[in-house]
LUMVO-524284 format. One record per atom (N, C-alpha, C): x, y, z. Coordinates in steps of 0.05 Angstrom, whole numbers, plus 5000, padded with zeros to 4 digits. Layout:
XYZ;...
//
This chain:
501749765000;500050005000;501850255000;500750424996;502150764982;503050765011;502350815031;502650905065;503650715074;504850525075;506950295082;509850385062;510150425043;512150545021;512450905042;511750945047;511451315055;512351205092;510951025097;512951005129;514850795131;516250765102;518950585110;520650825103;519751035085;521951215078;521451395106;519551395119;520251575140;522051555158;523851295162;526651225178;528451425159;529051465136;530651575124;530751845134;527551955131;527352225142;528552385168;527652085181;528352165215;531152155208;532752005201;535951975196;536852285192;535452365171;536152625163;536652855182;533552885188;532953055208;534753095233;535852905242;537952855268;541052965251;540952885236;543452945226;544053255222;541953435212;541053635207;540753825238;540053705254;539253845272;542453795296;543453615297;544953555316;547753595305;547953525284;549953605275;551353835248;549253835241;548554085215;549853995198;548953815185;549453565168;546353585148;546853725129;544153725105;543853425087;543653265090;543852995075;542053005060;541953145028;540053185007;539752914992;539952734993;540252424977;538252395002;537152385019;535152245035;532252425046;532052655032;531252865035;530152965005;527753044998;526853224982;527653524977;528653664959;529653894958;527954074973;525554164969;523254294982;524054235008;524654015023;523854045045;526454105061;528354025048;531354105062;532454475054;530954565038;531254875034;528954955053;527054835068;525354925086;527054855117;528154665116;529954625144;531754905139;533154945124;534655145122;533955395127;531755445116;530555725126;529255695156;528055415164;526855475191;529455515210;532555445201;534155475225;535455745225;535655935199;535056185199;532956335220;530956245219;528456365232;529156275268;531456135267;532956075294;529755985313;529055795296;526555615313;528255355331;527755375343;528155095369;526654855360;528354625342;526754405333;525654255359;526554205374;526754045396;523954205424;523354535413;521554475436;518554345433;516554415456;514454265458;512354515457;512754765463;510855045459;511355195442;510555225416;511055435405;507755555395;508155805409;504755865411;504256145399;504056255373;503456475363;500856555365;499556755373;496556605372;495556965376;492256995359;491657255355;490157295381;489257545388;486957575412;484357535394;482257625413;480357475406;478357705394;479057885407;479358175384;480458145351;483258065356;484358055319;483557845302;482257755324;481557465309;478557535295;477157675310;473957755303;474457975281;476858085278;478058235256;478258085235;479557915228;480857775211;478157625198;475757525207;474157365210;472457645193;471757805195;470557975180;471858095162;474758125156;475958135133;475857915112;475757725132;475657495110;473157335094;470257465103;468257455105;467157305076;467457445064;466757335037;468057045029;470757105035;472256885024;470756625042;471156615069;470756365081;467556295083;465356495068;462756435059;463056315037;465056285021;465056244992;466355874998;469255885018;470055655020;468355425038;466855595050;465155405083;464455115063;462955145050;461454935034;463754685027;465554715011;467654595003;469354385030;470054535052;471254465069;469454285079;467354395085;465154175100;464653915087;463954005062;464053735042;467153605050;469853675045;471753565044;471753445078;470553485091;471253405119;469253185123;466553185108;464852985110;466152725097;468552715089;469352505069;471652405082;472752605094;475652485110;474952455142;472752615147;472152685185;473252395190;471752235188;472651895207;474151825201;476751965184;479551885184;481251925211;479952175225;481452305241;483552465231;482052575203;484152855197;482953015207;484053285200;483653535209;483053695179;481553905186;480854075154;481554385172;483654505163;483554745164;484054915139;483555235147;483955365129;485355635141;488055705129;488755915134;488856125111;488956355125;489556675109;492856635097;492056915087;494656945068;497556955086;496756965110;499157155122;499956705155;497556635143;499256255160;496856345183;494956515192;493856505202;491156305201;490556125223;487855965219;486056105224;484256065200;481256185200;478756015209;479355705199;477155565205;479055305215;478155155226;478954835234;476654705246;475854465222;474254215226;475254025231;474753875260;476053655269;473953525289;475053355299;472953135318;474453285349;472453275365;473153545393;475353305406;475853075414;477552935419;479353045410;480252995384;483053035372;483853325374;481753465379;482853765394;483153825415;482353715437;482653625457;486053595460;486153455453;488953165456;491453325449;490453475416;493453605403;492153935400;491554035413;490654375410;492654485418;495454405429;498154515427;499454585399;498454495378;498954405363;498854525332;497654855347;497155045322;495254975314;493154845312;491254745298;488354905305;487855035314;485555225322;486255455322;483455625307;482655885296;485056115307;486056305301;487756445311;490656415317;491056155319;493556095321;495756125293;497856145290;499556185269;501055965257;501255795230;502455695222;503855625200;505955895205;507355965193;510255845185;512455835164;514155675174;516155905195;516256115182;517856335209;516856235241;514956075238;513256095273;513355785279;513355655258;514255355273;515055185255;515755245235;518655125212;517054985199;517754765184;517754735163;514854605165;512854575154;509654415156;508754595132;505754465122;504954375098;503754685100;502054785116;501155045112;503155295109;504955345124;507355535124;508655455102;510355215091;511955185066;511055205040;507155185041;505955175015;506255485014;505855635029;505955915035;508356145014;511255935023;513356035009;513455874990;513655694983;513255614954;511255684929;508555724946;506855834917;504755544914;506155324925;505555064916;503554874930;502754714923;501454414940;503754274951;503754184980;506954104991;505253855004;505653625007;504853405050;508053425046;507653425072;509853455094;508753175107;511853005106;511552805115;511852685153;510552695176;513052625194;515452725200;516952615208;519952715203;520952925182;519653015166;520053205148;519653475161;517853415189;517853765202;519453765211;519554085217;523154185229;522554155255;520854165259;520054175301;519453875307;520453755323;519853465333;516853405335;516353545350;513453405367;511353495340;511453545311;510353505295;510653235275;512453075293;513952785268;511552655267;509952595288;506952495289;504552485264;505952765258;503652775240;503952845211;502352855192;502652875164;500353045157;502153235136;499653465131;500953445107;497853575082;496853615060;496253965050;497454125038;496254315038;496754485007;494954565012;495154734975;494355044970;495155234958;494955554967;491855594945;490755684961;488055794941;488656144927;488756164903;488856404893;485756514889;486656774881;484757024870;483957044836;482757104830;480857224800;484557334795;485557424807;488557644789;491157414798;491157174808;492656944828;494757074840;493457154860;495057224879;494157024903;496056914925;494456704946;493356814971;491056754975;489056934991;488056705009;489056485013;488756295032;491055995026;491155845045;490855545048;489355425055;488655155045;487054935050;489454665062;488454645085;490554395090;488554105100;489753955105;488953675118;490553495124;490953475154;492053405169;491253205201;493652975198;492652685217;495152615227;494252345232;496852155240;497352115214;501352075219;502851905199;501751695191;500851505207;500451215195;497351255181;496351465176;493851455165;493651645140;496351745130;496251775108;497051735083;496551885069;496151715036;496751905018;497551834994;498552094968;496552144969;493752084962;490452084955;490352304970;491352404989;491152595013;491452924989;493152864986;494253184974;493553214953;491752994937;490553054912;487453154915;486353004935;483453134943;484153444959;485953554971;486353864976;487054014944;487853954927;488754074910;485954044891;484853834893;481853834877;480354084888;480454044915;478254254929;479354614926;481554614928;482354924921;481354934892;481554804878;481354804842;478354894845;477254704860;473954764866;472755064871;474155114896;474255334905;475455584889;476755554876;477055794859;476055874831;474855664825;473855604807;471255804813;470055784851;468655914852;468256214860;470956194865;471356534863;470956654832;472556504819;472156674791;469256684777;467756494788;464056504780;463156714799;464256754827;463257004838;463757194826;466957224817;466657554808;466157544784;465357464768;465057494737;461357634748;460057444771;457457424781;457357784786;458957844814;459958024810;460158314791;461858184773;461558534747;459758534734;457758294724;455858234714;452958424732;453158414763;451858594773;452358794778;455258864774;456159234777;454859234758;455659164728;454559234702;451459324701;450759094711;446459144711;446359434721;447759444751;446759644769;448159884763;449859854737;451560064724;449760244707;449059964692;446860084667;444660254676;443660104704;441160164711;441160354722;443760454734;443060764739;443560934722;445660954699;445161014674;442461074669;441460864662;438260844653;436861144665;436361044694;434961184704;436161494714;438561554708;439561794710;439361954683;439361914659;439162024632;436262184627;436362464624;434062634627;432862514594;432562334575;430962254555;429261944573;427461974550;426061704564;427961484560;427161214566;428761054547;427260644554;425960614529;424460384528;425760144511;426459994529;427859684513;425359544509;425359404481;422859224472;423859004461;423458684468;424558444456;423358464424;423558224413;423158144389;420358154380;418758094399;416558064396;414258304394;415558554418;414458734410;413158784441;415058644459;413258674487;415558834498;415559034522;416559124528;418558994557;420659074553;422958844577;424159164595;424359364592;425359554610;424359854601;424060034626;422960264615;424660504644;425960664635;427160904657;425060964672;426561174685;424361374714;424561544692;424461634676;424061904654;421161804641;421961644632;420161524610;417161394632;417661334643;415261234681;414261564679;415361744690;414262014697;412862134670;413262084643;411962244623;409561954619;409761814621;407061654615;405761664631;406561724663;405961664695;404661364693;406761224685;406060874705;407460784723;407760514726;410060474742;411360204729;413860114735;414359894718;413059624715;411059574737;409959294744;407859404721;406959594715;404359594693;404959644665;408559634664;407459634635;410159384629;411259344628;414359084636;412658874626;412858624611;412158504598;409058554577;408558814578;406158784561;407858924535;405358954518;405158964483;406059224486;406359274454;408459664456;406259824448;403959634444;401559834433;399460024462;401259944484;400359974508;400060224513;403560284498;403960594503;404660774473;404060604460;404160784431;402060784417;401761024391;399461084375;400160884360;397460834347;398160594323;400260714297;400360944292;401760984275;405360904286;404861064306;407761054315;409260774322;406660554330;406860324333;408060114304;406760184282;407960154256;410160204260;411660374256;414460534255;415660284272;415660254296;417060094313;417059764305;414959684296;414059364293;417059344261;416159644247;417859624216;421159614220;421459784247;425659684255;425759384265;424059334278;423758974285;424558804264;422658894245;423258804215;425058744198;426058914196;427859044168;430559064183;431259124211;433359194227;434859444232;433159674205;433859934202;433160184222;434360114242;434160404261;432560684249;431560824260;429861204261;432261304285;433461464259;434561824281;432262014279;431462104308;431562314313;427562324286;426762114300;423162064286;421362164304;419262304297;418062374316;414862184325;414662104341;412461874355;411062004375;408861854375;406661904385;406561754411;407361804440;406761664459;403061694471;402061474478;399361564489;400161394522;398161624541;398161464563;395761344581;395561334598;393261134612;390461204608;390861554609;388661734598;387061734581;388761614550;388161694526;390762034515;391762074537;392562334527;395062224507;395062474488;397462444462;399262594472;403162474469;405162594486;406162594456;407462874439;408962814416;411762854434;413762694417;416262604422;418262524394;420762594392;422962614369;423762354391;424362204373;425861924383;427261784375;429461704376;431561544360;430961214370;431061084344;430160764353;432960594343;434560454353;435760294347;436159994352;436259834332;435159534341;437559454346;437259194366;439659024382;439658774360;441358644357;442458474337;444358224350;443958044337;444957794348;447857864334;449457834346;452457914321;453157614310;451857434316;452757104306;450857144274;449057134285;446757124252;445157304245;446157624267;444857834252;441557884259;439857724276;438157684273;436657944294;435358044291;434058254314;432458204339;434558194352;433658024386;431358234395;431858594397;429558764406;430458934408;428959244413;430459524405;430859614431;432259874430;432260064458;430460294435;429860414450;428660664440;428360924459;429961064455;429561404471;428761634455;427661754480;425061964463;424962164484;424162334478;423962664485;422362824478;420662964497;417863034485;418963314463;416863254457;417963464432;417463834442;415163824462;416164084475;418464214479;419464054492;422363984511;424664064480;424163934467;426564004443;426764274433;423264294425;423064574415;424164734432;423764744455;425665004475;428564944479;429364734474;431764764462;433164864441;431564814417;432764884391;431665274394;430365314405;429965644419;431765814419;433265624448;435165694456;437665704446;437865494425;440465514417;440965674391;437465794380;437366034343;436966334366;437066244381;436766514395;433266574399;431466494407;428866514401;427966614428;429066774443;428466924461;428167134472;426567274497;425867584492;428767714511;429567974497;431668034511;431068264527;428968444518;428168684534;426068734554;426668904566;425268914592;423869224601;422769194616;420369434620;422669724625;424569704634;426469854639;428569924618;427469754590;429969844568;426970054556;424970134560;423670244548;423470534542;425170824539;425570994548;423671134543;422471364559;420771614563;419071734587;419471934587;417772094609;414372224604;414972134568;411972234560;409772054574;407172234575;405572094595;403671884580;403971864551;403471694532;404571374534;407271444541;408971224539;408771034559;408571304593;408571154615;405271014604;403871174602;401270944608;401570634584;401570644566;403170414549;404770204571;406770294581;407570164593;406870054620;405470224633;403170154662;401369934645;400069924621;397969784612;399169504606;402269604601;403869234587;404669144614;405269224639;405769114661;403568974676;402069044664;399268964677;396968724663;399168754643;397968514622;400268284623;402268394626;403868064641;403867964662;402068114668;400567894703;398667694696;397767664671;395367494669;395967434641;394567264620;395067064605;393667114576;391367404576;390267484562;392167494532;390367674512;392567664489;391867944484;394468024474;395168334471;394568374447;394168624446;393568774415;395769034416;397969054400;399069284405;399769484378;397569684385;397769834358;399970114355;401370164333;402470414324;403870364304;405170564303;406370644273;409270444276;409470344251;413170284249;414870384249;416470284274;418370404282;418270494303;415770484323;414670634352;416070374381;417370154363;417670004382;416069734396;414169694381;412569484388;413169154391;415769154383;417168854398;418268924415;418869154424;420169164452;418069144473;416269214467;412969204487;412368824488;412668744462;411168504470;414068324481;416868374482;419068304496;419268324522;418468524529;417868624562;415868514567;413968484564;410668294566;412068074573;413067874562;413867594562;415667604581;417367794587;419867814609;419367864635;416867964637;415368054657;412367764667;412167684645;410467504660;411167204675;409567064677;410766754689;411866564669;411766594641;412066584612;414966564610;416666824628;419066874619;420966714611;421566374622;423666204627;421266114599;420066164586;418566014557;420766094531;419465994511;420666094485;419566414482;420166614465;418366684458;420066664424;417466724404;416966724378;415866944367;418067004345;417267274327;417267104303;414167214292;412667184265;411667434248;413367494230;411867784212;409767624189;407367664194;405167584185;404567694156;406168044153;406568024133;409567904106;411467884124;412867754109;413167534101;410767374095;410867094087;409267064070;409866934043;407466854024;405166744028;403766844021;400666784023;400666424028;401066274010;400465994009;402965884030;403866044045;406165904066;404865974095;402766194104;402666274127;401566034144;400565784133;398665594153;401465404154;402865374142;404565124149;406465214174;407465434167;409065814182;407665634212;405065774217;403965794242;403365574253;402965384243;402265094247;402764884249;404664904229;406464644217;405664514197;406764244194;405964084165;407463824172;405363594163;405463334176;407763224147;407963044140;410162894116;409062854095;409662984064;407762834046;405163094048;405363224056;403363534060;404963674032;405363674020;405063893999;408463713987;408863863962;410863783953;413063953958;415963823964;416764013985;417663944014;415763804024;415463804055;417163644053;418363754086;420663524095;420663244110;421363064102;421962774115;419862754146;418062724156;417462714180;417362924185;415463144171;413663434178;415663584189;414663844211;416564034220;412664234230;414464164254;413364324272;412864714266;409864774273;410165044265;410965274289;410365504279;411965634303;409865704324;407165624333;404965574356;405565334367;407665034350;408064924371;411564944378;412865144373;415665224382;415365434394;412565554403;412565784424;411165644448;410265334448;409165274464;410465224495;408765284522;410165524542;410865714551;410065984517;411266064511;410566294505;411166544485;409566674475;410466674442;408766744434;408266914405;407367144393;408867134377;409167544376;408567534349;406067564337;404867564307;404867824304;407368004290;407868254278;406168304253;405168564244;403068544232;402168434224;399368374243;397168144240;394568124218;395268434221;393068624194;393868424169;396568464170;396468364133;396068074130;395167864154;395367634147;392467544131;392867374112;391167324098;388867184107;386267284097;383567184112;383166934123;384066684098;384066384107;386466294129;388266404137;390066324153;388566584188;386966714181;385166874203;383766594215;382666494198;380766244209;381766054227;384065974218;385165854239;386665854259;387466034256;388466234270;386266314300;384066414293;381466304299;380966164326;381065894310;380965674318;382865604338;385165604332;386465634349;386965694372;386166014381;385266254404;383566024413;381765974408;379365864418;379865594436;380865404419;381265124435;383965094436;385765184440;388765234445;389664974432;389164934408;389664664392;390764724367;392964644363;393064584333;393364434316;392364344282;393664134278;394864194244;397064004245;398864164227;396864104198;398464244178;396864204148;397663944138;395563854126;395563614119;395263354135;395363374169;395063114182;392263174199;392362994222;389763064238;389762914257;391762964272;393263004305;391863234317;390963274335;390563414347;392963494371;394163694374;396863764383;395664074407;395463984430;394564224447;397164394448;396964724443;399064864454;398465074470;399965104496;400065264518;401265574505;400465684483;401266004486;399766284489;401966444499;400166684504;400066874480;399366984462;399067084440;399267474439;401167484434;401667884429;401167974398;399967994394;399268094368;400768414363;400768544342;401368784335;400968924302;399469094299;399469254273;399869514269;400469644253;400769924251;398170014236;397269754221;393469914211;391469924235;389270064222;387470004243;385369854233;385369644246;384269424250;381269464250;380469674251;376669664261;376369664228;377969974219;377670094200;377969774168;379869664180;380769384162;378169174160;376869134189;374168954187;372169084175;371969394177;369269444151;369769454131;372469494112;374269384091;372869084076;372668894106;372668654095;375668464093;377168764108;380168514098;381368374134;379668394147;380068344174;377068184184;378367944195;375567814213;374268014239;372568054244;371968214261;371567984284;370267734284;370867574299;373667494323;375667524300;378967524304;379367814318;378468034309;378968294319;378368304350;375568164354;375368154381;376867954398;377867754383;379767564396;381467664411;383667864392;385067984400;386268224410;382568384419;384268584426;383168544454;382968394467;382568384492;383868654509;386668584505;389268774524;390669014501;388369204487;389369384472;391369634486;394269634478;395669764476;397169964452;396870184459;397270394433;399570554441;402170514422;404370634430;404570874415;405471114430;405671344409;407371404392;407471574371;409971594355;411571794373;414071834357;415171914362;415872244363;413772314342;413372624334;410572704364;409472534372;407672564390;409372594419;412472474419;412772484449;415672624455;416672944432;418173004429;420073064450;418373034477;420073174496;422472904503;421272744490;423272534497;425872494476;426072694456;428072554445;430572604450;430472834467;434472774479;434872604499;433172574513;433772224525;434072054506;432371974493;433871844471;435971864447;436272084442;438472194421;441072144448;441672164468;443372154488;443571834496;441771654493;441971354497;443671264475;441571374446;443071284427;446371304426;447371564433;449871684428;451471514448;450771444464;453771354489;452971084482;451370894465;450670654461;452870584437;452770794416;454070774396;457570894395;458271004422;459671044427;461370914439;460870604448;461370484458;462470224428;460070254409;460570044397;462770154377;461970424371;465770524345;467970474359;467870514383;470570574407;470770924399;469371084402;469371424398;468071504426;470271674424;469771894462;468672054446;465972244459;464772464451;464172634478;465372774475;465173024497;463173104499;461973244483;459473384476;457073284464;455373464461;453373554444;451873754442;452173914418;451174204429;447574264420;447474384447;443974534432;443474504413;444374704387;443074634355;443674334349;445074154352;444473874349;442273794352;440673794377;438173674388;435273864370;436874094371;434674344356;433274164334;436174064313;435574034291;434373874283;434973574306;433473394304;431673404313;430073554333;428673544340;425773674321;426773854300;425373974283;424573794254;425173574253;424873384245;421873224248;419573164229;417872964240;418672654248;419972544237;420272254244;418572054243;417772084207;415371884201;417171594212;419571564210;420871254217;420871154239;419371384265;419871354294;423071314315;422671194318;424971084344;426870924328;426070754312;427970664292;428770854267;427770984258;428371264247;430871374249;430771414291;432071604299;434671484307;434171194309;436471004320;438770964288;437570994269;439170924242;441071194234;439371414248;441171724237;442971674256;443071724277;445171684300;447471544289;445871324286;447971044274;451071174251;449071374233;450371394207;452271644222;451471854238;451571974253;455071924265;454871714280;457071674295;458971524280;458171374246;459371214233;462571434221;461271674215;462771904202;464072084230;462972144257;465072334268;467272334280;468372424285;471972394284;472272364319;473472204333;473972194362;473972364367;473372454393;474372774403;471972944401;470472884377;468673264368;466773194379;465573534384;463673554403;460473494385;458973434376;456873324358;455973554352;454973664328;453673904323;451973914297;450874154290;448874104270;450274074236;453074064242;454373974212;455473634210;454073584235;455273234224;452673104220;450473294216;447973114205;448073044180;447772894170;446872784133;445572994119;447073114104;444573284082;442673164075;442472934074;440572774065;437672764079;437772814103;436172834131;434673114122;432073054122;430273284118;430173434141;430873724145;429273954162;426674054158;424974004180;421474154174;423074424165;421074514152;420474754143;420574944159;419474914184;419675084203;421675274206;424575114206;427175254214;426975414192;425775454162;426675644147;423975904137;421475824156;420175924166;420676184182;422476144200;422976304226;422676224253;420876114246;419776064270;421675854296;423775714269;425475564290;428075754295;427475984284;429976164283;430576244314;428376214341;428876254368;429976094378;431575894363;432475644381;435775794382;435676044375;438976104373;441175934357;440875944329;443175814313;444676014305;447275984305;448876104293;448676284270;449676464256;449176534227;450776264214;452676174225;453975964205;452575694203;451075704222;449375384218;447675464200;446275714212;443875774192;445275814158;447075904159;448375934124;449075604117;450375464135;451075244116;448575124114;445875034131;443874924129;442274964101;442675234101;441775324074;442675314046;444975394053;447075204020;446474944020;445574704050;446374384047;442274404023;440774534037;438374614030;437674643997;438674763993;439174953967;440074713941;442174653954;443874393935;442074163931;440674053953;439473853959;436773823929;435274163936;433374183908;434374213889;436474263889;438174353854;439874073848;439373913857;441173633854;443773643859;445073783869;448273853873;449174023842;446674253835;447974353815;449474603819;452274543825;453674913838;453675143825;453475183800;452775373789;450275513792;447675343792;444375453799;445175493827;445975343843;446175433870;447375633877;449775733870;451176053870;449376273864;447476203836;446576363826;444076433836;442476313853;440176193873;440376333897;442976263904;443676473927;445376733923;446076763903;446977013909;449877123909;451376883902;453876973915;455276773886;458276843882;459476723863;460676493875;461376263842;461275983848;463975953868;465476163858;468975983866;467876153909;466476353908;465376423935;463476183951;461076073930;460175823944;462775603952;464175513931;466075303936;467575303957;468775533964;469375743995;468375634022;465275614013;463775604041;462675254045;462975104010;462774824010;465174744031;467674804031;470574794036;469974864073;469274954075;469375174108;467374964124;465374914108;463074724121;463674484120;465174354110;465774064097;463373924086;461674104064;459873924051;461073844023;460973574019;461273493994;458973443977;458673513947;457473613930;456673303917;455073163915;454672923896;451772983880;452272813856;450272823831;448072913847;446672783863;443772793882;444073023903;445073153914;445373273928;447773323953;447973303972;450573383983;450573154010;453273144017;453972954042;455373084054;455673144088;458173114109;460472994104;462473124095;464872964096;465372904130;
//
């Protein structure tokens, strides 16, 4: 038998061992290499072969340490050892298991034989190490890396010759060794069979570590994805093959409002329109993904959620085949105030960029503050150029609206046969032309929001109607489909006609008229609120002075005189364009005066009347005003003009020269 061959060589051993120890005599011909490079290091480690206590041992504190560091591991090995101990127990072996460092973590044995040899290192806490008691199967497998039995006489300490131990290093997922497994008895009761069933069971055992952690990243991964999932502000719906739904986000839960137990294995028609349901069943199909499609979600209600959604199908990579899609979507509100934000589709002015002291203006403006408290729709009438997007800008900035889009629409600048698609939109296949999957109109890209329909007068009668319609059930639906699409906006209208006068015309709904004038606001011109224009000729100037990079010191009296003697059919924008040209031509430094205006720039009559003659101008303003005058009706002809006035040519050219007016075909310019 194997264990009759293993205890006749153990005389050899013992031979050794004495020789080794008593005389320091290494006799490698009767000795295994492993085990005589382990005598060598245990007599380094200056161990006493010969005593009977060698007792390393943890408290019961480091031990309850060690025992919760090791937690996982010896939940993972418990099973294994037990099994391995159910097979050897009535051998009268021993099953322990130590840590990386020779410490015992567990020991299964019969309470007798612990009893008898518990001197013996063999219980929880104790150390068996070869530094701590020389050469044995747990400490030498330790420094080797390897599966070792240690025979009898093969330990370096006497009072271990008794016995024979089996032991093998259990590694990690990265093999590094993170325990031993030993088994250990009497000499005469062991067997090679011994060290092959420990080395099966570590194989076992690690085998089950590497199924834990694979188990492991497999659930970081889930709970990776899954918060992914549910952290991503788009919805996002996984659907198998079939068409039933297998996962759905907290985005996508909150815009349907279900919960996952009600909709997680049902049909996709649960939560989609049938059209949109097509679309999805057709990537199942074919395997051809939708960027950026827009679908129809419905929810428990009946209510319609529109949404831009990208669908991409999951694919078997062996045979290609379409296992099921993910699909993310985003209500299409939500986009539109994005794409707002990023063309610029927002109001920038405020009740305080509005300038005047006229008592015209303040009430205008008392009337628009008072209309962005509430939801009504504005009517804001005057002339072009008086400023009426800055009114319906401040409206929106001022109400609860403000964090909305808002939308500018000139009602007259759009062709007749474009204004319904313009305001509305247009579904796919609506006219020839239309783009791939419709396009939203600008009632549903102000939705939240406002809309600023700039002369409303000129919009054409059939686009009044629905328009209409609209006001009425806050609904729209684009041209050509028949969706019904609710939009939340507040509506500012504005014309410079008058609108009463346009409905007895016939070219205005009077129906629509009353729609909109709920919150009538009438801004004045600018010839009506003159006292304001050097506040504003003075905004303008340090505005524009900022953008040439030009210091201007001044501005003198007849400056303001002149403009101010001016009507200003162009209003406020009128007055903002002369300035402009104004500050494009004067030289850093100069003080602004009535020779850096444009010949071009009409003077009322007045100034040549008399009557503006009390504003105190110079004789030289008043002379050049009149040569710029003179030239202006004679087309820049200098000869009629000398002769017109009075005085000879090479004498006009004199005072062209003095004034810095230059003479062109049409009449004359400021150099």
């Amino acid at each position: 038998m194997p264990n009759q061959e293993m205890l006749h060589k153990n005389h050899g051993f013992y031979a050794a061992w004495r020789a080794f120890t008593e005389r320091n005599i290494l006799e490698r011909d009767l000795i295994r290499s492993v085990i005589a490079d382990s005598w060598v290091r245990s007599r380094s480690y200056h161990i006493n072969p010969h005593t009977r206590i060698i007792e390393v041992k943890l408290t019961d504190e480091e031990l309850s340490q060690k025992l919760k560091q090791y937690h996982d591991f010896l939940e993972t090995v418990k099973p294994f050892i037990s099994s391995l101990y159910k097979l050897v127990g009535s051998s009268g072996l021993i099953v322990r298991l130590a840590d990386a460092e020779g410490y015992i973590l567990s020991s299964i044995a019969d309470e007798d034989l612990v009893q008898k040899h518990g001197n013996l290192n063999i219980t929880p806490g104790c150390c068996a190490r070869e530094d701590v008691i020389g050469t044995n199967a747990i400490g030498t497998a330790l420094v080797i890396g390897e599966a070792i039995q240690v025979f009898a006489a093969e330990h370096y300490c006497r009072q271990y010759h008794g016995w024979t131990s089996s032991a093998a290093p259990i590694r990690n997922v990265k093999g590094k060794v993170i325990g031993i497994l030993s088994l250990t008895g009497s000499h005469e009761k062991v067997h090679p069979h011994t060290l092959g069933m420990v080395v099966a069971a570590c194989e076992a055992i690690e085998n089950q570590l590497k199924f834990n952690s694979m188990n492991r990243q497999l659930m970081l991964a889930n709970q990776h994805f899954h918060a992914i999932m549910e952290s991503i502000s788009d919805g996002l719906i996984s659907i198998n093959n079939e068409g039933n739904i297998t996962d759905i986000n907290l985005m996508a839960r909150k815009m349907l409002n279900v919960t996952e137990k009600q909709v997680i294995g049902n049909s996709l028609s649960l939560i989609l329109a049938k059209d949109s349901e097509k679309k999805i069943m057709n990537v199942l199909e074919t395997g051809f993904g939708l960027i950026e499609e827009e679908i129809h979600l419905k929810t428990k209600t009946g209510k319609t959620i529109f949404c831009i959604s990208t669908i991409t199908p999951i694919k078997d990579q062996i045979n290609h085949r379409v296992e099921g899609i993910v699909m993310t979507f985003r209500e299409l509100k939500k986009v539109h105030n994005l794409i707002n934000k990023i063309v610029g589709a927002e109001a920038r002015f405020v009740f305080e960029d509005i300038l005047g002291d006229n008592t015209q203006i303040i009430e205008a403006k008392r009337i628009g503050m008072m209309a962005a408290r509430n939801n009504s729709t504005v009517l804001l009438q005057g002339e072009s150029g008086t400023g009426k997007e800055l009114f319906a800008q401040a409206i929106h900035n001022s109400s609860g609206r403000r964090k909305g889009p808002f939308i500018f629409i000139n009602c007259g600048a759009i062709p007749r046969e474009l204004v319904a698609s313009e305001l509305f939109g247009y579904v796919e296949g609506a006219f020839t032309g239309a783009k791939r999957g419709g396009h939203p109109g600008k009632f549903e890209l102000a939705d939240g929001g406002t809309i600023f329909l700039d002369e409303i007068g000129d919009m054409p009668l059939d686009a009044q109607v629905s328009l209409l319609r609209v006001l009425e059930t806050r609904e729209v639906v684009r041209v050509g489909g028949h969706n019904v699409i609710p939009v939340n906006v507040r509506v500012i209208a504005a014309t410079h006609k008058d609108l009463k006068n346009e409905v007895e015309k016939g070219n205005f709904r009077q129906d629509l008229y009353y729609r909109l004038n709920v919150t009538p606001i009438r801004i004045p011109s600018l010839r009506e609120r003159k006292e304001d224009l050097k506040l504003l000729i003075d905004y303008f100037i340090e505005k524009f002075s900022k953008t040439f990079y030009k210091e201007i010191p001044g501005i003198s009296s007849n400056f303001y005189q002149v403009l101010k003697s001016h009507d200003w059919p162009g209003n406020v924008r009128e007055l903002q364009n002369v300035l402009q040209q104004i500050m494009n031509f004067v030289n850093d430094g100069e003080v602004l005066g009535p020779q850096h205006i444009p010949s071009s720039f009409s003077v009322s009559k007045e100034i040549h009347g008399g009557k503006a003659m009390k504003s105190l101008l110079t004789l030289d303003e008043v002379e050049r005003i009149t040569i710029m005058d003179t030239l202006q009706q004679l087309e820049g002809n200098v000869a009629k003009t000398a002769k017109t006035l009075g005085i000879s040519r090479s004498s006009l050219y004199r005072k062209l020269e003095k004034y810095n007016i230059r003479v062109t075909q049409n009449g004359t310019n400021v150099l």
